[in-house]
N, CA, C and O atoms as a GROMACS GRO file, in nm:
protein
  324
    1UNK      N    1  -2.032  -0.251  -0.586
    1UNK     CA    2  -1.981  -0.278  -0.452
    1UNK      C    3  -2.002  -0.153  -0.367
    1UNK      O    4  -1.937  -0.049  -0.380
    2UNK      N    5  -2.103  -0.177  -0.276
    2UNK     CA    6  -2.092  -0.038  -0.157
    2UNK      C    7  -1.961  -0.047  -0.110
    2UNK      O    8  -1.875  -0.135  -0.109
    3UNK      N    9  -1.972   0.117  -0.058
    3UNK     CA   10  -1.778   0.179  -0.040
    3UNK      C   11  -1.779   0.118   0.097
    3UNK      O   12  -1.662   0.101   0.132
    4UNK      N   13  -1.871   0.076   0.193
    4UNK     CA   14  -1.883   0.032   0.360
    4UNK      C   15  -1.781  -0.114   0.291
    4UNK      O   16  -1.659  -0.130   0.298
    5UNK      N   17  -1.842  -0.167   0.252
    5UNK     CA   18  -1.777  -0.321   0.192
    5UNK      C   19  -1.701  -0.335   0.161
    5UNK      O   20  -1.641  -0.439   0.188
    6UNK      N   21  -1.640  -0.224   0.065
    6UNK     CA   22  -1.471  -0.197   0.020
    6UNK      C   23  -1.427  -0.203   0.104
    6UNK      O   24  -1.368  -0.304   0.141
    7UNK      N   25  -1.438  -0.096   0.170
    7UNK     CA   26  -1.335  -0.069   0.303
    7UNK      C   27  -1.329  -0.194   0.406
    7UNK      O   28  -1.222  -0.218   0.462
    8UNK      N   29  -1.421  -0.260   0.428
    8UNK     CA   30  -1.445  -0.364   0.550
    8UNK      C   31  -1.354  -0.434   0.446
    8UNK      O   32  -1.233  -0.410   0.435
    9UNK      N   33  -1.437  -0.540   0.353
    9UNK     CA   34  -1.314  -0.623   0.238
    9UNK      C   35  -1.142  -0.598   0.273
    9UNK      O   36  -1.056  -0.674   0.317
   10UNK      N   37  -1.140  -0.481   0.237
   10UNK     CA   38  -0.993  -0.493   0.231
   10UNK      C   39  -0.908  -0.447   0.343
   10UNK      O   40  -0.788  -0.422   0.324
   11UNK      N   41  -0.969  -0.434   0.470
   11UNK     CA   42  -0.924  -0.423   0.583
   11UNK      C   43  -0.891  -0.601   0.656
   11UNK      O   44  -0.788  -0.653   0.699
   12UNK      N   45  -1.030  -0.651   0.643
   12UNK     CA   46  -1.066  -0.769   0.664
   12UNK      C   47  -0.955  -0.876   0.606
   12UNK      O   48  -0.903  -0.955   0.684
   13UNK      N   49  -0.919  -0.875   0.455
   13UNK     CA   50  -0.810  -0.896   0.372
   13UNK      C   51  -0.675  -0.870   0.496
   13UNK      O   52  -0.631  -0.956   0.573
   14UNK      N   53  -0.638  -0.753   0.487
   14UNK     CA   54  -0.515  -0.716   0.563
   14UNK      C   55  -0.466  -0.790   0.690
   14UNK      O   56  -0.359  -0.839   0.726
   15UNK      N   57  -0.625  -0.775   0.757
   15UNK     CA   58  -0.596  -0.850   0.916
   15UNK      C   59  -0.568  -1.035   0.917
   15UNK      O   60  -0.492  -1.109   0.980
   16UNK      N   61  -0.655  -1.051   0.830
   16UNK     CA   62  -0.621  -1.196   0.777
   16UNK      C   63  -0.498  -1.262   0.739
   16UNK      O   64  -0.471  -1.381   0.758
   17UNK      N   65  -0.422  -1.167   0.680
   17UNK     CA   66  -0.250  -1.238   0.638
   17UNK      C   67  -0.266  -1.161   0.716
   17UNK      O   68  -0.388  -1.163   0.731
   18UNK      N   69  -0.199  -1.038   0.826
   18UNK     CA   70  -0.123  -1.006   0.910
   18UNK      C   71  -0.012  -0.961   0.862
   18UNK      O   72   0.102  -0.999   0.890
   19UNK      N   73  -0.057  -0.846   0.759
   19UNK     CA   74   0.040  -0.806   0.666
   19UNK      C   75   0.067  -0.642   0.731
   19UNK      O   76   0.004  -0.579   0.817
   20UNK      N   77   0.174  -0.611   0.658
   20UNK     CA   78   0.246  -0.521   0.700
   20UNK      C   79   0.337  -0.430   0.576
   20UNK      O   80   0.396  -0.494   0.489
   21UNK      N   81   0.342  -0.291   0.576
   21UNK     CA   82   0.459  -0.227   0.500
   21UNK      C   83   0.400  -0.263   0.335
   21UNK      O   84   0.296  -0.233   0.277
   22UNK      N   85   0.495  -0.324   0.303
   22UNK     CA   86   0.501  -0.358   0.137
   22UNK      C   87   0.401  -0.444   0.084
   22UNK      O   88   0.346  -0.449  -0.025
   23UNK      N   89   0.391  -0.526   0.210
   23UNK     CA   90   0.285  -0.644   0.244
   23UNK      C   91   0.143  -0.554   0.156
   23UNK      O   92   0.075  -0.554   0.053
   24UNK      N   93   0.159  -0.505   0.250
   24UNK     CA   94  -0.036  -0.412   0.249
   24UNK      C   95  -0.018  -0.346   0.082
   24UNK      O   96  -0.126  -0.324   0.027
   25UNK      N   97   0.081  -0.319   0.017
   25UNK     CA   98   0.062  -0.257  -0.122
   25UNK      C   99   0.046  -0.316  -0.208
   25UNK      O  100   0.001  -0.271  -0.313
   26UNK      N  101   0.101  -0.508  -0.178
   26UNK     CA  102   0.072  -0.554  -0.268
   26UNK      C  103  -0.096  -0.619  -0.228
   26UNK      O  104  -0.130  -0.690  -0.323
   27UNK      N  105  -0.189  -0.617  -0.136
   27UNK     CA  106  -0.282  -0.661  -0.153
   27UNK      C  107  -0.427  -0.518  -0.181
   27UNK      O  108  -0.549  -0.528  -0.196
   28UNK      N  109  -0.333  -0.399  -0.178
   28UNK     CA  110  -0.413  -0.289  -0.245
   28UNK      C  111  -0.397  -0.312  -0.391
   28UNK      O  112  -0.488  -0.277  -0.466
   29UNK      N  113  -0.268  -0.380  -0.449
   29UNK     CA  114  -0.276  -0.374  -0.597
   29UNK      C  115  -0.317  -0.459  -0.662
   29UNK      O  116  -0.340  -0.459  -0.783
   30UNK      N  117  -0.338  -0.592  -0.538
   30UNK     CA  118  -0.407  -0.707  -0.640
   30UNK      C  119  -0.582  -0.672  -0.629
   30UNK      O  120  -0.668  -0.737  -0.689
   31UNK      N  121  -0.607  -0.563  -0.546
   31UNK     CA  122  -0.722  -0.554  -0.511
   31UNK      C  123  -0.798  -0.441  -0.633
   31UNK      O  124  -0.912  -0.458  -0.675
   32UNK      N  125  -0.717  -0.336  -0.672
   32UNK     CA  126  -0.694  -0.249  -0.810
   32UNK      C  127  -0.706  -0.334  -0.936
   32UNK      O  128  -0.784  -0.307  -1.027
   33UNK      N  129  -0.612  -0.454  -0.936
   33UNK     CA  130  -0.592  -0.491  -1.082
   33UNK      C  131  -0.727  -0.602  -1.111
   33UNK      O  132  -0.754  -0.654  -1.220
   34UNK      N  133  -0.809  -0.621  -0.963
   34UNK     CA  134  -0.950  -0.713  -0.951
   34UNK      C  135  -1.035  -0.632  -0.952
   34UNK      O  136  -1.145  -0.687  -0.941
   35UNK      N  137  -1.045  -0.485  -0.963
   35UNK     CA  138  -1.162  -0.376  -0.961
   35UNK      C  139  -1.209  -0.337  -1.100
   35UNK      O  140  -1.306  -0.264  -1.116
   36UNK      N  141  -1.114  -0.405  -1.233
   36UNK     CA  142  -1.142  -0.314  -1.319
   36UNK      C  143  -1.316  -0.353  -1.359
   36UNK      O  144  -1.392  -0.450  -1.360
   37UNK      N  145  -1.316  -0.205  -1.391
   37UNK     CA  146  -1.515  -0.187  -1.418
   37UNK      C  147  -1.595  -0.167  -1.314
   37UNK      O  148  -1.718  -0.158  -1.320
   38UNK      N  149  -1.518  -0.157  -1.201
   38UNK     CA  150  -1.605  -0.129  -1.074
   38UNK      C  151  -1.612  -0.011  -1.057
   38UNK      O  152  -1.522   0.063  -1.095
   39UNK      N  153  -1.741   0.040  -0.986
   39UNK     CA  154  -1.738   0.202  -0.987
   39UNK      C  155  -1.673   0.219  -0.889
   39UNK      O  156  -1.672   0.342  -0.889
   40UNK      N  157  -1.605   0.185  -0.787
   40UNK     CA  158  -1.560   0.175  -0.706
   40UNK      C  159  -1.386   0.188  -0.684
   40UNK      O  160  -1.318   0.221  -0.588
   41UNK      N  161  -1.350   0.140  -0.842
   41UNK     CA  162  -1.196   0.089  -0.856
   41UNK      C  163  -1.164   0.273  -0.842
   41UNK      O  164  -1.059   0.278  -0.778
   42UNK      N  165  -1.191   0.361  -0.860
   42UNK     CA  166  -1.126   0.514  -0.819
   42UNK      C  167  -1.065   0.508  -0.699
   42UNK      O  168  -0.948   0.540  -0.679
   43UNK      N  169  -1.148   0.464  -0.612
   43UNK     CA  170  -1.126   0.462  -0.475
   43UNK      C  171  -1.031   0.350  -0.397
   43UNK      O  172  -0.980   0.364  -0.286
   44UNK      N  173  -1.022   0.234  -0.486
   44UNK     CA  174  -0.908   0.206  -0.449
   44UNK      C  175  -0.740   0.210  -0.529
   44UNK      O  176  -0.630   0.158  -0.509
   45UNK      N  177  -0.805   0.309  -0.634
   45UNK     CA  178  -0.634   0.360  -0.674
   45UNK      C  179  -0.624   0.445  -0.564
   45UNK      O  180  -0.541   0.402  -0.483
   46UNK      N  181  -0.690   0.573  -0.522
   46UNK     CA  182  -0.669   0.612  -0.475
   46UNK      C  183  -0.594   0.629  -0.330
   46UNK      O  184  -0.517   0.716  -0.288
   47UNK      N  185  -0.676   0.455  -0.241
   47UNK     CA  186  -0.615   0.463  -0.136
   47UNK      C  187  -0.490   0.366  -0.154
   47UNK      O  188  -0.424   0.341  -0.053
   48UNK      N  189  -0.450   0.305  -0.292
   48UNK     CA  190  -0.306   0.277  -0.328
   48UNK      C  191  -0.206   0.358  -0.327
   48UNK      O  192  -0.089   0.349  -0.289
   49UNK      N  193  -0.282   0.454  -0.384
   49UNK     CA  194  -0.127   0.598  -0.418
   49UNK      C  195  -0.115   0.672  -0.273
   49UNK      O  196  -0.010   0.720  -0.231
   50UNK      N  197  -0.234   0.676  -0.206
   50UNK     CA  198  -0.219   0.695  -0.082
   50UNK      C  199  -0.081   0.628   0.048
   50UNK      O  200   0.000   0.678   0.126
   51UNK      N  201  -0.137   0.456  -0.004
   51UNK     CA  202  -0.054   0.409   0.091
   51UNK      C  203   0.092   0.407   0.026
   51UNK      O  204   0.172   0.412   0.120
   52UNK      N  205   0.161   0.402  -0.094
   52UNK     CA  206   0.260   0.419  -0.145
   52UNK      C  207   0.357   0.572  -0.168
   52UNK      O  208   0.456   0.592  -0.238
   53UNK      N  209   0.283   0.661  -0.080
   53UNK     CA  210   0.360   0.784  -0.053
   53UNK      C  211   0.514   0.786   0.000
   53UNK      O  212   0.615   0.838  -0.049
   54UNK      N  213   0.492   0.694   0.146
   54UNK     CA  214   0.605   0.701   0.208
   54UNK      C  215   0.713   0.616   0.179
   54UNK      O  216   0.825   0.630   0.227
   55UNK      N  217   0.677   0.523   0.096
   55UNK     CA  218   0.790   0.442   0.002
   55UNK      C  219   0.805   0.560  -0.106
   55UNK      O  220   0.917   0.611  -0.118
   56UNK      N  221   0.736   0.591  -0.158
   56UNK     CA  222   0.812   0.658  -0.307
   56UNK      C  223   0.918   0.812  -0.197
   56UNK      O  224   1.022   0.855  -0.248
   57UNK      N  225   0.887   0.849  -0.108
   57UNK     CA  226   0.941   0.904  -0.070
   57UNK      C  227   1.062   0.880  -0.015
   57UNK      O  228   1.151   0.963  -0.030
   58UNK      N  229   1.084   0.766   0.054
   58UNK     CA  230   1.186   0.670   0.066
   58UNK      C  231   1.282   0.676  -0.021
   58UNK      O  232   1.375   0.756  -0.017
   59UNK      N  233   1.258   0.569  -0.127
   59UNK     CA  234   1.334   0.589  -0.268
   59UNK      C  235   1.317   0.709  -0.277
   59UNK      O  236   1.284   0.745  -0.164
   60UNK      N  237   1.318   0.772  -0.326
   60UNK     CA  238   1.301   0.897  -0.341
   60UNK      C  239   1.446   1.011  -0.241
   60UNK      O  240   1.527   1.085  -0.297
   61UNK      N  241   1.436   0.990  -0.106
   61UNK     CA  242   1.581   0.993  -0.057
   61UNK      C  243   1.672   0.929  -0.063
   61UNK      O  244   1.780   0.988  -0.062
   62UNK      N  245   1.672   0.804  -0.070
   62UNK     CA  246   1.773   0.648  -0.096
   62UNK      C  247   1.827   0.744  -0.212
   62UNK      O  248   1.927   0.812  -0.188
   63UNK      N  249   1.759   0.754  -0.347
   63UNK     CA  250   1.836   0.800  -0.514
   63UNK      C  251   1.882   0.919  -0.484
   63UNK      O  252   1.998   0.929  -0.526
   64UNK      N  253   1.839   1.030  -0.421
   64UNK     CA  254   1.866   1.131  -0.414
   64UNK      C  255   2.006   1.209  -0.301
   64UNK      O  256   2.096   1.294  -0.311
   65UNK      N  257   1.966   1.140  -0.225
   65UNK     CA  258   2.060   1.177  -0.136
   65UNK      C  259   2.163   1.042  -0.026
   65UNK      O  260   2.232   1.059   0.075
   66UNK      N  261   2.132   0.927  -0.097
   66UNK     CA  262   2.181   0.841  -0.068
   66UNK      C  263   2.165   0.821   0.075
   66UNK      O  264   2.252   0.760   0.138
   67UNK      N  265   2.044   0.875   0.143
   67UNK     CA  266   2.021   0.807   0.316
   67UNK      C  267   1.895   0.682   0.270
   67UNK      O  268   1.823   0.688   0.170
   68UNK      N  269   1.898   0.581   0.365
   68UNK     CA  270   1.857   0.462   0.362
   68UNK      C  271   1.757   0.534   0.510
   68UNK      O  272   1.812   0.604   0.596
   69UNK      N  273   1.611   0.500   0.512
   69UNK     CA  274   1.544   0.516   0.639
   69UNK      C  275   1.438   0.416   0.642
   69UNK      O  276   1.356   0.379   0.558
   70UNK      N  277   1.460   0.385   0.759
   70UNK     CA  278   1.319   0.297   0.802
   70UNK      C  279   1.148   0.334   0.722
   70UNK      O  280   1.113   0.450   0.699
   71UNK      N  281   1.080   0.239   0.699
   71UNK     CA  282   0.969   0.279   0.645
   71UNK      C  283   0.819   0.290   0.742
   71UNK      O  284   0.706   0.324   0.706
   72UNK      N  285   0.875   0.242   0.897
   72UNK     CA  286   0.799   0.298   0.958
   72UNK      C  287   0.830   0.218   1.129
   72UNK      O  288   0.947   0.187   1.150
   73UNK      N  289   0.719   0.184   1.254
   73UNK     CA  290   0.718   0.197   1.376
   73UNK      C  291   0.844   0.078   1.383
   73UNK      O  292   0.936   0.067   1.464
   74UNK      N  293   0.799  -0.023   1.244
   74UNK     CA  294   0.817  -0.218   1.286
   74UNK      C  295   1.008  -0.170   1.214
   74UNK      O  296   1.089  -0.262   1.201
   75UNK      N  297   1.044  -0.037   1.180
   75UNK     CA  298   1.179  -0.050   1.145
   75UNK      C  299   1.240  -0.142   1.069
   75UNK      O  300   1.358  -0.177   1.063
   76UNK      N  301   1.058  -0.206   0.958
   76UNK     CA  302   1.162  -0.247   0.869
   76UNK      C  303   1.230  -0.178   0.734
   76UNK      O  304   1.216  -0.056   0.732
   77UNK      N  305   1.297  -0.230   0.630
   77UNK     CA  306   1.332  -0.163   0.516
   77UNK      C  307   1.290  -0.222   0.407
   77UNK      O  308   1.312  -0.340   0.379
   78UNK      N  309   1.221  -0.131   0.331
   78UNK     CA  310   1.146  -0.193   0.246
   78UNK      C  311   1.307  -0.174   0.108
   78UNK      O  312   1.275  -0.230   0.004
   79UNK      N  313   1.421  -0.123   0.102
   79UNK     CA  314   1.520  -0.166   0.026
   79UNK      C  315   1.643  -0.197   0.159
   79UNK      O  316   1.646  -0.150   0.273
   80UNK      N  317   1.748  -0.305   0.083
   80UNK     CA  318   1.894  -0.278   0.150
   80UNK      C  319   1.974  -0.238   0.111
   80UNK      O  320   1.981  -0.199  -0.006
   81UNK      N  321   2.063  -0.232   0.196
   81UNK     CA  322   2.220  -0.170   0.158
   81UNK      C  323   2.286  -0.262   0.110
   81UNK      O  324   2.402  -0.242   0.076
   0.00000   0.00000   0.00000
């Protein structure tokens, strides 16, 4: 799979459901767990762990210091109270 095609694919993917937040991680991971053997599948762990920064960071304050914060512009929460 050329990397132009990846990227178009799974952008193309995204805009199509009209996904968002948690939305978009789970169609990077069904898109990972459909890569295996591709020379290609590096690149989309990569832009998985990429997009799952600001959630693990999230949790990450939620466990730690017990603040709850928005996960981004659309203010939603990807956990509740």
């Amino acid at each position: 799979m050329h990397k132009t095609w990846l990227f178009s694919d799974i952008c193309q993917t995204i805009a199509r459901s009209n996904s968002r937040g948690a939305q978009i991680l789970t169609i990077l991971h069904q898109k990972a767990e459909n890569s295996a053997g591709d020379p290609e599948q590096r690149i989309i762990f990569n832009l998985t762990a990429a997009a799952c920064e600001p959630y693990l960071a999230m949790i990450a304050r939620w466990v730690q210091k017990g603040e709850l914060q928005a996960t981004g512009q659309s203010e939603a929460y990807f956990l509740a109270d």
